[in-house]
C-alpha positions as CSV (number, residue, x, y, z in Angstrom):
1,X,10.3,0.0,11.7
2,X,13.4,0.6,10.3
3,X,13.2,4.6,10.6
4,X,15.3,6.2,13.7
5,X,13.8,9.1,15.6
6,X,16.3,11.2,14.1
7,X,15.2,10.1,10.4
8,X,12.4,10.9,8.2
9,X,10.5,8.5,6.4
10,X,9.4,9.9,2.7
11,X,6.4,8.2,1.8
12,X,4.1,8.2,-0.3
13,X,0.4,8.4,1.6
14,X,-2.7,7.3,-0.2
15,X,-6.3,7.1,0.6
16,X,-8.1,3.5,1.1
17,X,-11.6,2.8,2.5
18,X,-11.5,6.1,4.2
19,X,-8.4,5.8,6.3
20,X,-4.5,7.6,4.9
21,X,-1.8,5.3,4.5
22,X,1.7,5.7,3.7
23,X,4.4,3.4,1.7
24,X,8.0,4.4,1.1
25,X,8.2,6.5,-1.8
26,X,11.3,5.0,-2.9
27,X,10.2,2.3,-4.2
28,X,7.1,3.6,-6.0
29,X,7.9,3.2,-10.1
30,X,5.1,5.4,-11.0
31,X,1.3,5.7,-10.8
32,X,-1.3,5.2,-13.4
33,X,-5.1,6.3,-13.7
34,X,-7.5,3.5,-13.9
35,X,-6.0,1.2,-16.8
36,X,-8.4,-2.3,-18.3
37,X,-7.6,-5.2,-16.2
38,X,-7.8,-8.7,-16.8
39,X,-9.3,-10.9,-14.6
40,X,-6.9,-13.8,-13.5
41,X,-9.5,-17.0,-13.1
42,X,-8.3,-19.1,-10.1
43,X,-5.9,-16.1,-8.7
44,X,-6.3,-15.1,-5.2
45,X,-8.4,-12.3,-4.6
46,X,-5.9,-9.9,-3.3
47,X,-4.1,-10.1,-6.9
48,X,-6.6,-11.6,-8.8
49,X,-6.4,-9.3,-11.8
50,X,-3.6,-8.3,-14.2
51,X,-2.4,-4.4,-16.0
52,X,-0.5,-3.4,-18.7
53,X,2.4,-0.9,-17.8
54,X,4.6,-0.2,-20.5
55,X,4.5,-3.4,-22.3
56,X,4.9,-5.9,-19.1
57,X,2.5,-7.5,-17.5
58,X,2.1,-6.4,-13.7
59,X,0.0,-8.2,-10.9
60,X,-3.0,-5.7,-9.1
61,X,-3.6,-5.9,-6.0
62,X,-6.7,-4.4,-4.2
63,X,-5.2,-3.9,-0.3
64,X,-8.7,-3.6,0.6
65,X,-9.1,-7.5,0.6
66,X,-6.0,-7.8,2.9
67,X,-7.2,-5.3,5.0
68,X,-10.9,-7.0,5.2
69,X,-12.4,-3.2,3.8
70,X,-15.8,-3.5,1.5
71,X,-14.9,-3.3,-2.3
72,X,-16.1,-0.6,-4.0
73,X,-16.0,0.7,-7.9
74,X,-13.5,3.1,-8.7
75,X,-13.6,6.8,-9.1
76,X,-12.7,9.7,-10.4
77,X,-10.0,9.9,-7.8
78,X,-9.2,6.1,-8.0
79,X,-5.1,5.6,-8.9
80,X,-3.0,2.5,-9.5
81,X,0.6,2.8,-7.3
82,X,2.8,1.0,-9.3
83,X,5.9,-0.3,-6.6
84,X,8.7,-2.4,-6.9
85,X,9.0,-4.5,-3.7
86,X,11.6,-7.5,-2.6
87,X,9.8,-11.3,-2.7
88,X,11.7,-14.4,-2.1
89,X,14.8,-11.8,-3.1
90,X,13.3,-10.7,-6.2
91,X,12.7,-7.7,-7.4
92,X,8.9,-7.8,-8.2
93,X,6.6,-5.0,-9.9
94,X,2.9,-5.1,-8.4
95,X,0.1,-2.2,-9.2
96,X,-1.5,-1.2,-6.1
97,X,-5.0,0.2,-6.0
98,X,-5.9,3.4,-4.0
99,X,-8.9,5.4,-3.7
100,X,-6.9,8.5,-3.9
101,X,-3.2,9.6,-4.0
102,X,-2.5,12.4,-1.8
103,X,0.7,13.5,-1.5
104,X,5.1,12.4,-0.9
105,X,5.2,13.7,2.6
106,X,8.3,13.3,5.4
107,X,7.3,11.6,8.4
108,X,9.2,12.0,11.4
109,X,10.8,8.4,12.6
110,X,10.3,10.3,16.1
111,X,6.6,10.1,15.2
112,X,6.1,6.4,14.3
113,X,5.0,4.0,17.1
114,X,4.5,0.5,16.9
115,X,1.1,-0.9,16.0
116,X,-0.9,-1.6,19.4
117,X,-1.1,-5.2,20.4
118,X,-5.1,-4.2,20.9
119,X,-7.5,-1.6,19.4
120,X,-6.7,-2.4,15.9
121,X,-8.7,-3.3,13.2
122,X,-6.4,-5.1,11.2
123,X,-4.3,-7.9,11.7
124,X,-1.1,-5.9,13.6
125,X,1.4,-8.6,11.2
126,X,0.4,-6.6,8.3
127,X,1.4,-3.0,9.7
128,X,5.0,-1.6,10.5
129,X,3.6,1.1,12.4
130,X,1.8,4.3,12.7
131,X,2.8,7.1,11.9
132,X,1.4,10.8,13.2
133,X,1.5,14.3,11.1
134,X,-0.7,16.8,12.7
135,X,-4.0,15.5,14.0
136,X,-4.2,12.5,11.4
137,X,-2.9,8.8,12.1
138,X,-1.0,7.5,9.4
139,X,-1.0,3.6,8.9
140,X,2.2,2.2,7.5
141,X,1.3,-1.5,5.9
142,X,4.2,-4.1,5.3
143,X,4.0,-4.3,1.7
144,X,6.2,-7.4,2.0
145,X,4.3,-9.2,4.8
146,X,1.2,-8.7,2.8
147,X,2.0,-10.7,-0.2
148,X,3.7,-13.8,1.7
149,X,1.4,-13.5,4.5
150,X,-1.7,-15.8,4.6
């Protein structure tokens, strides 16, 4: 984690198959209420459909399938996060699904600790730690590590 003690992270935290994450708000473009999507035939399943935003067209990706969480339809409450991340040293504009958008909160770097070598759900490459803010864990993915990751 690149956040000092003395630091605070702003991010962006999110709701996904029950648990709260958080991604740096900095790099979040905008976010969108369900739009259509076009299925991509052949595409991996974490990015295996396409959006419209503002004329371009922008990859979706469902963190769910990364995270090995069930699928489920949207909802009311169901946003797409649209961020701009660095791949291969390119900028590159992807739509992530949440189940709900919560809130741009601070997060202590003092707070963040590393992901646990056991205990964890999830494959530990994927996470660049976890946070804390009151009584709630917050789980900070590696938005990079998941797309070039397999």
């Amino acid at each position: 984690m690149a956040v000092t003690g003395t630091e605070t992270f702003e991010a962006l935290t999110l709701g996904l198959g029950g648990e709260i994450f958080a991604i740096d708000a900095n790099s979040v473009h905008e976010i969108l209420d369900i739009v259509p999507q076009t299925e991509v035939p052949g595409a991996p399943p974490l990015v295996g459909h396409l959006i419209n935003v503002r004329g371009k067209v922008v990859p979706l990706a469902d963190l769910r399938i990364r995270f090995g969480m069930e699928r489920t339809p949207p909802t009311i409450d169901t946003r797409i996060v649209v961020v701009e991340i660095l791949l291969d040293d390119e900028p590159t504009v992807v739509g992530l699904l949440a189940d709900k958008v919560h809130e741009v909160t601070g997060i202590a770097g003092a707070s963040i600790e590393d992901t646990p070598d056991i205990g964890m759900r999830w494959n530990p490459d994927l996470i660049k730690g976890i946070g804390k803010r009151g009584d709630d864990f917050i789980v900070i993915p590696d938005i990079v590590r998941i797309f070039t990751t397999h």
